[in-house]
C-alpha angles and dihedrals in degrees: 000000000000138000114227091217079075109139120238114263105249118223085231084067093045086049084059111060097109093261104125095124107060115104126256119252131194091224089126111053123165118223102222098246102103097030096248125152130213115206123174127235129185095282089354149104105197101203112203149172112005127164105301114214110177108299094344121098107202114204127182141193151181098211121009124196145127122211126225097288106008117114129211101213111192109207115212147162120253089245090064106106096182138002131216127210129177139180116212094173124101094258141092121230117256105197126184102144137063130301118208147163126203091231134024108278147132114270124191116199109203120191110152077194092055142231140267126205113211120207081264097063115135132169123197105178126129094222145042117310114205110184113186150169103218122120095239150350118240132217137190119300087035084288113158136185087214123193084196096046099030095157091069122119124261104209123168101324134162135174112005122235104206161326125274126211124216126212100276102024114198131239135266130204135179126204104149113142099171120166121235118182093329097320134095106241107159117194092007134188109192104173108084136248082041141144132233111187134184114175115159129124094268119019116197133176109195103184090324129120152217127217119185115173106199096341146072139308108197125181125169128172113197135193125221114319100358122165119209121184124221111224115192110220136163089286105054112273140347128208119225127197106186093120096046122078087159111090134172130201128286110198124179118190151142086056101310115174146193118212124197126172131185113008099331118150122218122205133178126186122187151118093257124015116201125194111179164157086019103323116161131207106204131184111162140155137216101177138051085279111112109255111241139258122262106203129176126186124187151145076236133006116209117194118173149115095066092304108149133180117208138171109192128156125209100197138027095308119102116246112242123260117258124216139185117186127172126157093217114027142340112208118184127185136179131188093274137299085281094073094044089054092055082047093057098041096052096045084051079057088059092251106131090157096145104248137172100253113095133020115254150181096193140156121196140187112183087162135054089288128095121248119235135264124252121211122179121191133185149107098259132027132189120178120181165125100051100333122156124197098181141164117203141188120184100176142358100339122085129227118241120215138304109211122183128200127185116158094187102036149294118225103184107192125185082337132105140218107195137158111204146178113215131227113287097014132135105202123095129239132239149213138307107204111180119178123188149127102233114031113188116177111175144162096007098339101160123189116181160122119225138178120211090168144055099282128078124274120227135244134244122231123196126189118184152130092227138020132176125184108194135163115189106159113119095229125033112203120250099230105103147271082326092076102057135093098245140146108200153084133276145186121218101158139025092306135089127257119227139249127265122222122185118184111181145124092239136011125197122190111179143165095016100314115145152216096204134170117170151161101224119190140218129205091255112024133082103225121206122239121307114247124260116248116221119183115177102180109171097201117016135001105189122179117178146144143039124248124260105283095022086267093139140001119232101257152171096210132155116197141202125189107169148034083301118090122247123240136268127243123209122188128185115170142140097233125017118184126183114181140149090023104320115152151177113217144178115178132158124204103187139051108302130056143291130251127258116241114198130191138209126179124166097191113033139306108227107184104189142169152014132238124197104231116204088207106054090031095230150054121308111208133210109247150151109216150158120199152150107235136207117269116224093053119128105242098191116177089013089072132349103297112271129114122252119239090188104121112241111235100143131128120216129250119256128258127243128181133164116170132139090233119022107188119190110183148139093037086312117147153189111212148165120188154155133227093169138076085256116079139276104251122243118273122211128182127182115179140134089239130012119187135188119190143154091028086319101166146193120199145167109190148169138193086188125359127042106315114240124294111241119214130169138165120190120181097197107019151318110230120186122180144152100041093313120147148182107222142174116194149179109197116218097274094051115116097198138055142287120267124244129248120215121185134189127178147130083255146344133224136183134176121175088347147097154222112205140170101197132183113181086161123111104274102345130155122240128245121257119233113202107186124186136176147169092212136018129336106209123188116180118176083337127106137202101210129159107202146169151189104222111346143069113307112244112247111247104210110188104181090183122179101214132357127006098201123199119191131167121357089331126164140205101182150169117188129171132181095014080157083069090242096122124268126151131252111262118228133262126211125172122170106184130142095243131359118203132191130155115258093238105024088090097227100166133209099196144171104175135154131191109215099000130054125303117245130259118248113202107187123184118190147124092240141006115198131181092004120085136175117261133174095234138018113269137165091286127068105284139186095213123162099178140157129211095206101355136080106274121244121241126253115212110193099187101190101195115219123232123246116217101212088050105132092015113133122218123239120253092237136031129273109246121226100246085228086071082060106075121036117247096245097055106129142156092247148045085051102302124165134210114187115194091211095162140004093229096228085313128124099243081230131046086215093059142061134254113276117215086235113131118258129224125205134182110235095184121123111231099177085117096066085052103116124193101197134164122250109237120200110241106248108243120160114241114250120217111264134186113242108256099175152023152225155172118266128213090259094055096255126133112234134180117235135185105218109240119216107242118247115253113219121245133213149169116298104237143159130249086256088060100253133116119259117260118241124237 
């Protein structure tokens, strides 16, 4: 627009514009107090002499104005470095002409009554211009040039330190809209590393405008008695208001604009600052310069009306940062969510011409240079209505952050934050970082970074106590992601989309709003990996709802739909509640994988809920899942509607969930699946306590590949009721196997549920169930079956510690080829203490095939009552492992026996034999002894009972005073003795005999402890 070699405009060319006729009026007088002189000129007020000081020309008036085409025109020497030029009279100046001075200089305008700028309003001076409204400017020493004192003495003075409010300051509006080579410029400086300064009370600009090339743009609004120092820096001057806590308004309407170029700063300062009716705050770069900052401070910032602010470059140079700060509140709004809608479009189609249709806070590269920051910084923030605070590069430079702070709260409603990379560029994106305590994000609220190029997208970072995601409106417009009500990341391009981080005590997603991170394809790009979603919520995550019409479920979901992964999702959180078709998805539609999506919850998970969508013409039901969909399909509000051509090869990401309570319920579910030719992803639980109820379900499922693996581990149970289930499955088109199901808990209840590994595809192999538990296992009107159509049935292993309980038409099942095309029976083995069943509920234990072999049914137990084996099923509760056409399997029942002396500990010494107690030799005779020293535990009597006295007992072991001895005859000699009697010998004969005495044996005298007797 302008090129800052631009020459300074000389007061002999404004003396040449072809106005000579025009009368001469006394609208400038001087007031005699500075020695200046007004003479009038053609067009022209010739404004001479005044009271010199160094380098500093003092000029002062009593009125002070310049008519529509009239021109004050400040003669000075070349020395002059800045003029000063009060008015002391009563009334405001009123300028639409030219101001000009002979030679370059800085020139400082003071009315306390203030100063208006017509359309006509031109300024033609080589330095900085400063109009104000301040009573005076001070020097060094407390000296002052003062509109209020202007008798005062001017003694040595040099560069002035500040300006100095009275009690009432006046008011100062621009409306200059004054044409400069073909573009609307205003109160212009056109020579670089100047300043452009508007200080008054109230500063409006009603339709009027600021250019500054390579300087400075300064407006400060201040309150009674402010003081407001003047810095000189390297672009003319800066305004400081360290010494000021009093502050005015600063409005801006009726298309006011400020205009910086190359590198210009632009800087406002107020107590509300106003930007409306299409306004616009530029600061923008088309060389290698650095574009220039836009700042506004403020008690409050307005922005509405389609008034926008943007720094944007077009070359090497860097766009400028852009910063709101106000200490109370910052409100932006734009024309309506309409018109955000035609600004996001057209920025996805690669336009980011700055237009007036929308309001915005934006910051653009479309060259090699980066684009700027924007902060914005206040209490409380509220962004709606169509508002976009955007950061955009369209080709090689990169965009630099967007951070949001809001101590009190941001509600951001049908408007949109988003840093974003266009189509065909090179640079890479950058952050969102938000940081509040309340987040509310409603009816089309968007918060995002996305990447349509090669370079990487950025990611987006909330911190918050609470955040609350909610889209009430009754229609959501068909028109894409940029819709919905959404916080998250997303790849469009080559490049890569960023991760989202959410840091809060409780987050709240309703009505079909959205955490979303995704790689979107289109037909012909080859988009990066999807961003990885990470939601740390202390004390509650809640998902729940469908939008108005059953377009969209709430969810926290990462995508994938191309060769690029899909994110993971990781969620830690005290509370999570799914309900009314809330869900938690990752799912990949295109050749990699899918991303992981892991849970932890300290207190409990309770999924919940189905809503009927019109849309979709039937229930949506609550979930967490991971899976690898079908292609073809029409994905309507997810991405502009197309289908995608891109074949479908992807496995899904694995499942992860700890939580203390894990509650499926109301048609609610946990899933991973395929619909693809790739895998379902693995699924681990570990709870204390994990309960389906009301059709609550857990699946892992494919329509191609493996299905999903099923693990849970549940310290206290496992309950299913009402028609829940736990369920791994190949549909009829998968080419691979079921998955298995393995369970682990202290017990395990259904009732009207079940627990199945099924495989209805063309030679697949049936899913395993391995089921173990401390306490009962109970199934009533449930089964626990692993069948399928044409392949091996899966094994079911139940290793129970104590009852297997079968009540009321229950099965435990494996069934293969029940599509009559072959497939063997899978085992059964159950090891439980006792299994029970009722003789004629008809509760089955099976292992049947149709046209293979049945299976085989190991059972180990100490008792089986009210089920019996059978060779073929019947009315009663049967064991049966059978074969139509094939050769039946076996059934093994082990009971075990029980050991007596099972739980029986040994003693630590040995029992003695009671014939080691009493020595051989104890006898009632020959001296022996026999001392009772103890009972042994024993009453003393038979007829009385035993006494507490303590028993001793002799522990000694006396087998070595056992003797085995052998008995001797005592020699006696035999006395003749008369026979007295006969007999027969062998030999027949009759002989006489005398009958002898028989010897007694004889041994050692000793006592009953095994020792000889001592002797007196």
């Amino acid at each position: 627009m302008f090129n800052r070699n631009t020459r300074f405009l000389p007061a002999t060319l404004l003396l040449a514009l072809g106005l000579l006729s025009l009368p001469a009026q006394a609208q400038i007088t001087s007031d005699g107090t500075t020695n200046t002189f007004v003479i009038p000129f053609g067009p022209a007020f010739a404004i001479n002499g005044g009271a010199t000081s160094g380098t500093n020309l003092f000029h002062s008036f009593s009125e002070f104005s310049v008519p529509t085409g009239r021109t004050a025109l400040f003669n000075n020497n070349a020395n002059i470095a800045n003029i000063f030029a009060r008015v002391t009279g009563s009334n405001l100046s009123n300028i639409d002409g030219i101001l000009a001075t002979q030679n370059p200089t800085n020139l400082f305008l003071l009315n306390p009554k203030g100063i208006i700028f017509g359309p006509n309003a031109t300024l033609a001076i080589g330095g900085s211009f400063f109009a104000s409204t301040a009573e005076s400017i001070v020097f060094k020493d407390g000296i002052e040039f003062s509109a209020a004192q202007p008798n005062s003495a001017l003694l040595s003075v040099n560069v002035p330190l500040g300006l100095q409010m009275g009690s009432n300051p006046g008011t100062i509006v621009n409306q200059s809209q004054t044409v400069f080579m073909g573009q609307t410029v205003g109160l212009a400086t056109i020579a670089p590393q100047t300043t452009i300064g508007l200080v008054g009370g109230e500063v409006n600009l009603t339709g009027g405008g600021i250019t500054s090339v390579g300087g400075r743009i300064e407006i400060g609004a201040i309150g009674s008695n402010g003081f407001v120092g003047l810095v000189p820096d390297a672009m003319g001057y800066r305004l400081n208001y360290d010494s000021t806590n009093a502050f005015a308004n600063i409005n801006l309407s009726q298309r006011a604009f400020l205009n910086s170029l190359s590198g210009s700063d632009i800087r406002l300062r107020g107590d509300i600052v106003h930007l409306a009716e299409n306004s616009q705050i530029i600061a923008a770069t088309n060389n290698a310069l650095n574009g220039g900052n836009i700042d506004l401070i403020a008690r409050q910032i307005k922005v509405d009306g389609g008034a926008s602010t943007l720094t944007a470059t077009t070359a090497s140079g860097t766009a400028g940062r852009t910063t709101l700060r106000a200490s109370e509140s910052i409100e932006i709004k734009g024309l309506g969510y309409a018109k955000l809608l035609e600004a996001n479009l057209r920025t996805l189609g690669g336009d980011v011409g700055f237009q007036n249709l929308e309001s915005e806070i934006a910051t653009f590269t479309t060259g090699s240079g980066n684009a700027g920051a924007i902060i914005i910084e206040t209490a409380s923030l509220s962004i709606k209505e169509g508002i976009r605070v955007i950061a955009g590069a369209i080709a090689s430079g990169s965009n630099q952050p967007i951070t949001i702070s809001a101590s009190e709260g941001f509600e951001l409603v049908g408007s949109s934050v988003s840093n974003n990379t266009g189509i065909g560029s090179t640079g890479n994106g950058n952050n969102i970082v938000i940081n509040t305590p309340q987040l509310s994000v409603r009816n089309g609220g968007f918060i995002n970074t996305s990447s349509f190029g090669s370079g990487a997208g950025g990611g987006v970072a909330i911190n918050a106590i609470d955040i609350e995601l909610v889209d009430e409106r009754p229609n959501i417009p068909p028109v894409g992601l940029i819709a919905l009500t959404t916080i998250g990341s997303s790849a469009f391009g080559a490049g890569s989309s960023g991760d989202t981080r959410i840091t809060t005590e409780t987050l709240r997603i309703r009505g079909g709003a959205a955490v979303f991170a995704g790689s979107l394809a289109q037909e012909n790009l080859n988009p990066g990996p999807s961003g990885n979603i990470i939601i740390n919520a202390s004390k509650l995550v809640e998902v729940a709802g469908i939008s108005a019409g059953g377009v969209i479920s709430s969810t926290i979901s990462t995508t994938s739909y191309s060769n690029s992964s899909a994110g993971d999702i990781s969620i830690t959180t005290g509370e999570l509640i799914l309900r009314d078709s809330g869900e938690i998805k990752s799912e990949t539609w295109g050749t990699a994988g899918g991303g992981n999506l892991s849970i932890q919850a300290s207190e409990k998970i309770d999924i919940s809920g189905a809503v009927f969508s019109p849309t979709t013409q039937k229930l949506e039901r609550s979930n967490i899942s991971v899976s690898a969909e079908f292609p073809g399909l029409d994905l309507g509000i997810l991405t502009p509607s197309r289908n995608v051509s891109i074949p479908s090869t992807g496995n899904a990401g694995s499942l992860s969930i700890t939580t203390s309570n894990l509650s499926v319920r109301d048609r609610g579910r946990v899933a991973v699946s395929s619909e693809t030719a790739g895998n379902a992803g693995s699924l681990n639980l570990a709870v204390d306590t994990l309960r389906l109820e009301q059709d609550g379900a857990i699946t892992g499922a494919t329509a191609g590949g493996d299905g999903g693996q099923l693990s849970v581990q549940a310290q206290n149970g496992i309950i299913l009721r009402d028609r829940s289930a736990i369920t791994s499955s190949a549909s009829p088109t998968a080419m691979g196997r079921s998955g298995d199901i393995r369970l682990s808990a202290g017990f395990l209840e259904l009732t009207d549920s079940q627990i199945a590994a099924n495989n209805l595809s063309s030679g697949g192999q049936g899913g395993s169930i391995d089921i173990t538990t401390r306490n009962n296992l109970k199934l009533t009107r449930s089964g626990i079956t692993s069948t399928t159509a044409s392949g091996n049935g899966g094994d079911l292993n139940l290793q129970l510690g104590r009852i297997l309980l079968m009540r009321d038409n229950s099965l435990i099942s494996t069934t293969a080829g029940q599509a009559g095309a072959g497939g063997n029976g899978g085992n059964i083995n159950i090891a439980a203490p006792f299994i029970v069943g009722v003789p004629n509920e008809n509760s089955d234990i099976t292992a049947n095939a149709f046209t293979g072999n049945g299976g085989n049914i190991q059972i180990t137990t100490q008792g089986i009552f009210g089920l019996e084996f059978r060779p073929q099923l019947t009315p009663q509760s049967d064991i049966t492992a059978s074969s139509q056409l094939g050769v039946n399997g076996t059934v093994t029942i082990d009971r075990l026996n029980v050991d007596p002396a099972q739980g029986l500990t040994e003693l630590s010494v040995n029992l003695t034999d009671a014939r080691d107690r009493v020595a051989s030799n104890c006898a009632a005779i020959g001296e022996s002894r026999f001392v009772v020293t103890g009972r042994g535990g024993l009453p003393t009597n038979p007829n009385r009972r035993l006494q507490s006295d303590r028993a001793w007992v002799d522990m000694r072991n006396l087998s070595e005073f056992r003797e085995e001895t052998t008995t001797v005859g005592q020699q006696v000699n035999a006395p003749i003795t008369e026979a007295n009697s006969w007999r027969v010998n062998e030999e027949g004969n009759v002989e006489l005999v005398a009958v002898i005495p028989h010897a007694e044996p004889q041994t050692p005298n000793t006592n009953c402890a095994g020792t000889s007797p001592k002797t007196p």
